[in-house]
FIBAMAR-560655 format. One line per 2 residues: number of its first residue (from 1); their letters; for each residue x negated, y negated, z negated of N, C-alpha, C, O. Coordinates in pm, 1 decimal. Layout:
NUM	a	X Y Z X Y Z X Y Z X Y Z  ...
% end
This chain:
1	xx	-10597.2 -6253.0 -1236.4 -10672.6 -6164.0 -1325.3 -10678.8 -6026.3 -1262.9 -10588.4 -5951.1 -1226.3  -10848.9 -6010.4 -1260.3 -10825.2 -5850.4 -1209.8 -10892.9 -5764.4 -1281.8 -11005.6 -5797.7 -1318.5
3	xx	-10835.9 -5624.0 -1321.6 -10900.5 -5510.3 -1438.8 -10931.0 -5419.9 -1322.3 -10865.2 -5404.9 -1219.4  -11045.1 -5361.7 -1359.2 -11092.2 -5231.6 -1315.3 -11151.2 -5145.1 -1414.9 -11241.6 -5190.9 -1484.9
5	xx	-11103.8 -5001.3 -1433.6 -11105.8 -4915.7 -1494.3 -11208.8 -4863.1 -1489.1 -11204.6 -4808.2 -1379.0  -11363.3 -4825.5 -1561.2 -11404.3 -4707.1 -1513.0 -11484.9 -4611.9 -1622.3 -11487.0 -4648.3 -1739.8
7	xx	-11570.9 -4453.1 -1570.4 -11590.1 -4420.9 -1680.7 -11552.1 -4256.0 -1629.4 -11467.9 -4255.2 -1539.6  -11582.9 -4168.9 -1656.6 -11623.2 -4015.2 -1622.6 -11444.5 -3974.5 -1603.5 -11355.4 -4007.3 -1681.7
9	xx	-11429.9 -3898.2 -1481.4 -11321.4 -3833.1 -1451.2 -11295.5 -3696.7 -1502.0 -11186.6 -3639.8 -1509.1  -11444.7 -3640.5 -1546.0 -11403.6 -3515.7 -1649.7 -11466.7 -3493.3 -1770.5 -11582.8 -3520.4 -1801.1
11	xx	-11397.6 -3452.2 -1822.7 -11447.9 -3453.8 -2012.7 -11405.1 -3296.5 -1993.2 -11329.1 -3236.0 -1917.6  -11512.9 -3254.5 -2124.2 -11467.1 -3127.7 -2172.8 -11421.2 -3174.2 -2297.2 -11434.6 -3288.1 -2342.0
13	xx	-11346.3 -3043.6 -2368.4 -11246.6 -3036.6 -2496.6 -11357.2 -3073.7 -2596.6 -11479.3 -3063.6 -2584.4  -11274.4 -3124.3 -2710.0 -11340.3 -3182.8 -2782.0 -11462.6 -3286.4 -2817.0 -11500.4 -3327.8 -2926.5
15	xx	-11516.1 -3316.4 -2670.1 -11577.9 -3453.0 -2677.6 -11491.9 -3561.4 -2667.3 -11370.2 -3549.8 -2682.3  -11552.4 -3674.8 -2640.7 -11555.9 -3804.6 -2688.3 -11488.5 -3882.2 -2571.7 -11583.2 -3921.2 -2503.4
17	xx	-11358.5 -3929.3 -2507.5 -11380.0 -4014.1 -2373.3 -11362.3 -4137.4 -2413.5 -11284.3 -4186.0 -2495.4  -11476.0 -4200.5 -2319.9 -11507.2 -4318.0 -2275.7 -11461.4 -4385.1 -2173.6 -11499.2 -4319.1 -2076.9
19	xx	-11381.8 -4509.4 -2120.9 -11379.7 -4565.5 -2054.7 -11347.0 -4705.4 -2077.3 -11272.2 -4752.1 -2163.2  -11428.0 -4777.8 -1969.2 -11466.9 -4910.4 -1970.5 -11347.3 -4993.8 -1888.2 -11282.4 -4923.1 -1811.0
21	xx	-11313.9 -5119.9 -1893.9 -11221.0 -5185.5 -1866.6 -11287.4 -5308.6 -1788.4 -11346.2 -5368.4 -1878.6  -11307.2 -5371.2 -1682.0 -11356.5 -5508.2 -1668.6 -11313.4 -5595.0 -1603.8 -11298.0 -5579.8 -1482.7
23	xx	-11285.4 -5697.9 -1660.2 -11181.9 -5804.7 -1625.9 -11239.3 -5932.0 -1537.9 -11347.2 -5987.5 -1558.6  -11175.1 -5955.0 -1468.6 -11261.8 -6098.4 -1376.6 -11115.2 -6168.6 -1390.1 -11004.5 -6128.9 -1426.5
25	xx	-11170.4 -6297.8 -1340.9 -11080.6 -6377.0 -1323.2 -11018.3 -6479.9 -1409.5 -10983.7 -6591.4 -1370.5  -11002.7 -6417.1 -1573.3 -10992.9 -6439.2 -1655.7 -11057.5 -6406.9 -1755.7 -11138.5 -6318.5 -1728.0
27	xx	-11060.7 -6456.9 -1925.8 -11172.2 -6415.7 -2045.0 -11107.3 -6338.1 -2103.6 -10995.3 -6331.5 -2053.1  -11122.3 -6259.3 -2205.3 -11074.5 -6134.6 -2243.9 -11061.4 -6239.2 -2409.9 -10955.4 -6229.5 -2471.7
29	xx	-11159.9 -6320.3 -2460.1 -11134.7 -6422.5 -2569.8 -11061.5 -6505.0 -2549.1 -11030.3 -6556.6 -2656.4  -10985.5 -6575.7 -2421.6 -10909.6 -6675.5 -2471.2 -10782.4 -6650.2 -2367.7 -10684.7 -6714.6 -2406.0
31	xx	-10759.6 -6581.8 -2259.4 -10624.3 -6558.8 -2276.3 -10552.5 -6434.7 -2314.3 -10564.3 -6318.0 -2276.9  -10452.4 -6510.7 -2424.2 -10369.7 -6453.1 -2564.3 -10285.9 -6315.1 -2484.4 -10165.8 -6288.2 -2485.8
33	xx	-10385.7 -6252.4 -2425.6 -10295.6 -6089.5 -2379.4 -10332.8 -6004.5 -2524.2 -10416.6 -6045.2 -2604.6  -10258.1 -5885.9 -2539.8 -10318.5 -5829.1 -2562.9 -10345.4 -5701.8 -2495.7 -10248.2 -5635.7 -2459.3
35	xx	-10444.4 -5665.4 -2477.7 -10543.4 -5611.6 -2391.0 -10532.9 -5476.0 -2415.0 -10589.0 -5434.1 -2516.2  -10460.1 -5380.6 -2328.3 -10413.1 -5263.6 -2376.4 -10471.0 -5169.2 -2266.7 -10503.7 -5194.4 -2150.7
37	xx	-10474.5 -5026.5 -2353.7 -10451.6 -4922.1 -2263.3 -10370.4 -4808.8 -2277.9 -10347.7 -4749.8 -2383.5  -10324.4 -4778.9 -2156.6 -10173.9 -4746.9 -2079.7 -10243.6 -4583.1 -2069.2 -10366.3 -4575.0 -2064.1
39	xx	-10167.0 -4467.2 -2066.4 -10213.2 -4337.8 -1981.0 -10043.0 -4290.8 -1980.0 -9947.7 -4312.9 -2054.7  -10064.7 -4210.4 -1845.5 -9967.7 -4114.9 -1781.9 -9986.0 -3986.7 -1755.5 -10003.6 -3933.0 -1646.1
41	xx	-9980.0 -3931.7 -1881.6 -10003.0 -3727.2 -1814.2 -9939.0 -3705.4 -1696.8 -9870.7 -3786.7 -1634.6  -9959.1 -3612.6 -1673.4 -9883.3 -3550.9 -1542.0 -9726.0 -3546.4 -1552.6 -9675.4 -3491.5 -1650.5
43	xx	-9644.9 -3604.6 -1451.2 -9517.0 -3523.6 -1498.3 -9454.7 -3637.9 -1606.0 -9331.8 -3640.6 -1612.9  -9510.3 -3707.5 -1668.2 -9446.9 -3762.8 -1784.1 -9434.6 -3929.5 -1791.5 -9445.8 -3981.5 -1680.5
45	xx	-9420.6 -3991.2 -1864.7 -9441.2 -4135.8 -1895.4 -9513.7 -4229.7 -1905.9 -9612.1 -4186.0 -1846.3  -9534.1 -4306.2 -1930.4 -9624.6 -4409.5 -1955.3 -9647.6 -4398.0 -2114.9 -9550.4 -4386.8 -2189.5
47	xx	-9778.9 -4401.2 -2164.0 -9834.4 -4400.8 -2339.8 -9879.0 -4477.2 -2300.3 -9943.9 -4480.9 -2195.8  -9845.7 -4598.4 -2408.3 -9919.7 -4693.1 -2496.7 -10034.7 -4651.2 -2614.0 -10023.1 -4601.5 -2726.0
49	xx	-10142.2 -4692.0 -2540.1 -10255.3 -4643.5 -2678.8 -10311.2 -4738.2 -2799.2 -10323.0 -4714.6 -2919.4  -10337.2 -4839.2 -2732.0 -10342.7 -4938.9 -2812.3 -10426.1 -5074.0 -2771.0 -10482.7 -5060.7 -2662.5
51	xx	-10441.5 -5171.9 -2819.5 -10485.2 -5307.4 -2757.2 -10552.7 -5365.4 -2847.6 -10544.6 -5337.9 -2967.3  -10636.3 -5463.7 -2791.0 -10747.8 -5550.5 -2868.8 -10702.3 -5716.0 -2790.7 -10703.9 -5755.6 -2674.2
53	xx	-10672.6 -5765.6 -2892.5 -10654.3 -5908.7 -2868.9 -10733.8 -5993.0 -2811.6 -10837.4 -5950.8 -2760.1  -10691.6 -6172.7 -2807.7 -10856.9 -6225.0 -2743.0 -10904.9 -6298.8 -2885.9 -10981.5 -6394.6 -2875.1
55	xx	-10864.5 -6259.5 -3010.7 -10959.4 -6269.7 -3127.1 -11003.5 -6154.9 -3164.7 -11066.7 -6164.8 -3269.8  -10995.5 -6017.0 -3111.3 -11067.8 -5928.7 -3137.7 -10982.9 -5830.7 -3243.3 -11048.0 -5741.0 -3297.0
57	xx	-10856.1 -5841.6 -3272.4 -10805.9 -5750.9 -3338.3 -10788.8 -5663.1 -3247.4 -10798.3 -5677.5 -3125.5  -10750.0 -5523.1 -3338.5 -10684.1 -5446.6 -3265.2 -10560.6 -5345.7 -3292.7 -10531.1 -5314.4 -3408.0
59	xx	-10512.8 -5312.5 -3216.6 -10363.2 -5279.2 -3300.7 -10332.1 -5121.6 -3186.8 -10312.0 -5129.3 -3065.5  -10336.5 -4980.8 -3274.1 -10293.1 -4868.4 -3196.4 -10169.3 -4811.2 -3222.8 -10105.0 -4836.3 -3324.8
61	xx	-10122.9 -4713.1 -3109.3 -9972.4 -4667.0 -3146.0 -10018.9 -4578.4 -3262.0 -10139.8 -4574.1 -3284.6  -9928.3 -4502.2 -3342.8 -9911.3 -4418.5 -3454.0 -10007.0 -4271.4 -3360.0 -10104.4 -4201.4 -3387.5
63	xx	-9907.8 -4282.5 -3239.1 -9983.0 -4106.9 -3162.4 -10132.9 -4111.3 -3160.9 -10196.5 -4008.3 -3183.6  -10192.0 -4223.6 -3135.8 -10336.3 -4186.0 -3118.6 -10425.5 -4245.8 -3245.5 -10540.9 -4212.6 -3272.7
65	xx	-10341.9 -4343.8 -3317.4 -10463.7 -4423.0 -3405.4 -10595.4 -4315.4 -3478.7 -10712.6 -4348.6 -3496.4  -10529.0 -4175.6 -3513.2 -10675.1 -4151.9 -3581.6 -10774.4 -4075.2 -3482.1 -10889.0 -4043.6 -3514.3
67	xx	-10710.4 -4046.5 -3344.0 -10852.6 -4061.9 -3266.3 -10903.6 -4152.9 -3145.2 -10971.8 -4113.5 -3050.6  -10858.8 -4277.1 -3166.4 -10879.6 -4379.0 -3087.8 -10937.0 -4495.4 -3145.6 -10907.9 -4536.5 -3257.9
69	xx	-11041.9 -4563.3 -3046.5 -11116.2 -4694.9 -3095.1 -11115.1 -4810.8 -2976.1 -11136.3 -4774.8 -2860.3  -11095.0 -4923.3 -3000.6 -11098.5 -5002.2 -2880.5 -11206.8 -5107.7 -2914.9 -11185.6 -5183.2 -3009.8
71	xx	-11319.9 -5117.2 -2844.6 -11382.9 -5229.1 -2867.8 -11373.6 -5294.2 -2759.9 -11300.9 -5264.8 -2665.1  -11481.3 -5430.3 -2771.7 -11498.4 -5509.8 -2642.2 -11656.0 -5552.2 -2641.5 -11728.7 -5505.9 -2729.3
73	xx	-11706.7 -5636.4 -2546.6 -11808.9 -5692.4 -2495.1 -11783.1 -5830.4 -2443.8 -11738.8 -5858.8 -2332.6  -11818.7 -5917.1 -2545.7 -11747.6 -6094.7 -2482.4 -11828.9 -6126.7 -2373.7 -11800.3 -6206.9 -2284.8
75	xx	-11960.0 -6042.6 -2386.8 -12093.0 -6100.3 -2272.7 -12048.5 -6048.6 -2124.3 -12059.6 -6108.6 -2017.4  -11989.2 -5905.4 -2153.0 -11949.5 -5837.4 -2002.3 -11817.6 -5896.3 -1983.8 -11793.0 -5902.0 -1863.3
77	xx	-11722.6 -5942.6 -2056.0 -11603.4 -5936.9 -2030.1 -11529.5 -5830.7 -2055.9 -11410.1 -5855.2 -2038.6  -11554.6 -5706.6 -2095.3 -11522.7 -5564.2 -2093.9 -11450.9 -5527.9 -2238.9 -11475.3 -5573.9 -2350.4
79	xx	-11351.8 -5427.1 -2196.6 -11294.7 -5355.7 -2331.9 -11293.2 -5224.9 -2268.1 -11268.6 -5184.6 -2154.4  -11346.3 -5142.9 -2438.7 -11370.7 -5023.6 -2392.9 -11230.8 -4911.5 -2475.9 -11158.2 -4952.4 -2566.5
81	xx	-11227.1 -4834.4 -2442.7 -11146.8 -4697.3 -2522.0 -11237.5 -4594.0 -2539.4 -11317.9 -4571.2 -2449.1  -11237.6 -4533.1 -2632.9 -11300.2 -4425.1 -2683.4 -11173.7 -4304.9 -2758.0 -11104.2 -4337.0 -2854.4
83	xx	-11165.5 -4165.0 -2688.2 -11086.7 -4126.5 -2706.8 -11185.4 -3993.1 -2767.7 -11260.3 -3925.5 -2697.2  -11162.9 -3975.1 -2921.1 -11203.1 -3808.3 -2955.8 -11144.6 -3729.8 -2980.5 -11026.1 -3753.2 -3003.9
85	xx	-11192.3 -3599.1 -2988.9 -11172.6 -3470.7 -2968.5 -11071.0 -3432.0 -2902.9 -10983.1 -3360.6 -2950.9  -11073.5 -3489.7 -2747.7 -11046.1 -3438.6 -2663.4 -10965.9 -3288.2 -2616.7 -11032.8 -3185.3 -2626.7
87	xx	-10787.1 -3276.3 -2553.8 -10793.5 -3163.7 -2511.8 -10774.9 -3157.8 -2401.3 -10850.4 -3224.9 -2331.0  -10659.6 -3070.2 -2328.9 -10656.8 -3072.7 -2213.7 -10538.1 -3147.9 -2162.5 -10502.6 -3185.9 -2051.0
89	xx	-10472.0 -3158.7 -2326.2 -10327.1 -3276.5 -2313.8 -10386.6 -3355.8 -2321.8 -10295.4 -3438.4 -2324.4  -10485.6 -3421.9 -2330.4 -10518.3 -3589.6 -2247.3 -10557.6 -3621.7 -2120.2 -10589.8 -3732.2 -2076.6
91	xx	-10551.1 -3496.3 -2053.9 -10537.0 -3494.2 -1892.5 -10439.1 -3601.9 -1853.4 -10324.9 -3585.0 -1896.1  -10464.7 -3725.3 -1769.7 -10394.5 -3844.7 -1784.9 -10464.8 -3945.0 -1670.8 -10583.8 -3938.7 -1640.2
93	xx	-10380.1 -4027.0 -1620.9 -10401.0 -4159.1 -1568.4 -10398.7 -4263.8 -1645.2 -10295.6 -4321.8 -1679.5  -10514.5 -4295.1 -1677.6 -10562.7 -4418.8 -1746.5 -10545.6 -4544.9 -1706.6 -10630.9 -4599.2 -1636.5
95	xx	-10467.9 -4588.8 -1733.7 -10508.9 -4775.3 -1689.9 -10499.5 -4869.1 -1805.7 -10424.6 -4852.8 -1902.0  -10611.3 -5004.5 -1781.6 -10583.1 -5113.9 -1880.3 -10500.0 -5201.8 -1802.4 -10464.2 -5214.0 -1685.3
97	xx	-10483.2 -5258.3 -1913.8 -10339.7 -5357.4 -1849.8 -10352.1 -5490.0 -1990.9 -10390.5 -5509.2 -2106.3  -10276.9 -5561.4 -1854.1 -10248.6 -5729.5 -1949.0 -10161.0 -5701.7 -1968.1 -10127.8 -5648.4 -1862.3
99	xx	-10075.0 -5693.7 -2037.7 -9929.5 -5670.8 -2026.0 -9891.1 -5780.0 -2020.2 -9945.1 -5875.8 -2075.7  -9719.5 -5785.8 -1902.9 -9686.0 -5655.4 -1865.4 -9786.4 -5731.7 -1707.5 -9829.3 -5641.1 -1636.1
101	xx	-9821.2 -5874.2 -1656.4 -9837.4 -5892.0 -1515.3 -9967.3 -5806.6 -1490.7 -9969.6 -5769.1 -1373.5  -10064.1 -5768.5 -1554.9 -10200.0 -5701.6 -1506.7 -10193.4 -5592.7 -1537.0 -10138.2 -5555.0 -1640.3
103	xx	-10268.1 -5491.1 -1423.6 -10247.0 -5379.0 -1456.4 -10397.9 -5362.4 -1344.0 -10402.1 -5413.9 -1232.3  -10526.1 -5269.3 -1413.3 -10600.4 -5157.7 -1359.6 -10552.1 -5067.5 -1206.9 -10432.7 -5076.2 -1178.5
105	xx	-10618.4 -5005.9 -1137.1 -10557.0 -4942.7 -1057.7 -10526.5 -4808.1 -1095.7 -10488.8 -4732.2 -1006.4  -10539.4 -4752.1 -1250.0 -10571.3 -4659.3 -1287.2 -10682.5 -4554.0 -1234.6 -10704.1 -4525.5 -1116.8
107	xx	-10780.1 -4477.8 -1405.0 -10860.2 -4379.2 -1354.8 -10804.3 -4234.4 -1381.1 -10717.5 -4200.8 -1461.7  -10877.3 -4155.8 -1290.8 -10761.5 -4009.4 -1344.0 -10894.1 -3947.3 -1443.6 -11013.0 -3943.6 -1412.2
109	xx	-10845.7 -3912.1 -1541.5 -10937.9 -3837.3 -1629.3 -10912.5 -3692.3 -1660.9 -10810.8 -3674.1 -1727.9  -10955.3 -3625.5 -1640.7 -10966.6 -3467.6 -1633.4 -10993.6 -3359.5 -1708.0 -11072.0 -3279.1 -1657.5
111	xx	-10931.2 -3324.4 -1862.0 -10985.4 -3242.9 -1932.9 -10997.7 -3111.6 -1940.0 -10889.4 -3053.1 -1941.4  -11099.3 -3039.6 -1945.3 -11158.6 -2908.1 -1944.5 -11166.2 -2820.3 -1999.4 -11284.9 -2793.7 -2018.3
113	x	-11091.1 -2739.8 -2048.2 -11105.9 -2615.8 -2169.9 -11213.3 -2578.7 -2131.9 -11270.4 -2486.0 -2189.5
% end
């Protein structure tokens, strides 16, 4: 299974980020991952944001649920993140991940006061 991340490296504050996830190898509907995305600020840890199953639920941590959305695309294979109102603390390395064997190569995303 291979994920590739992609989707704009700079956002300004308070918009909307987008990034796309796309999986080969495997279906995003039938194997039972759940289908997450991972970010690493600078300097800091690994965040869990949240994941979409391969029936299409989806389940976020407490830190981001009220500005985070995860959909998918069964036709592309693709799951997306949508992150709003944006600051400059979501300056971060993005990756999706199968957890824990798949992992994105991560994208760096760049926020802008």
């Amino acid at each position: 299974v291979q994920l590739v991340e992609s989707g704009p490296g700079l956002v300004k504050s308070s918009q909307t980020l987008s990034l796309t996830c796309t999986v080969s190898g495997g279906s995003i509907t039938t194997n039972s991952y759940y289908w997450s995305w991972i970010r690493q600020p600078p300097g800091k840890g690994l965040e869990w944001m949240g994941a979409i199953t391969y029936s299409g639920n989806t389940y976020y941590s407490p830190s981001f649920k009220s500005r985070t959305s995860i959909s998918r695309d069964t036709s592309k294979n693709q799951f997306t993140l949508q992150l709003s109102s944006v600051t400059p603390e979501d300056t971060a390395v993005y990756y999706c991940v199968a957890p824990w064997q798949y992992w994105g190569q991560g994208t760096q995303v760049t926020v802008s006061s």
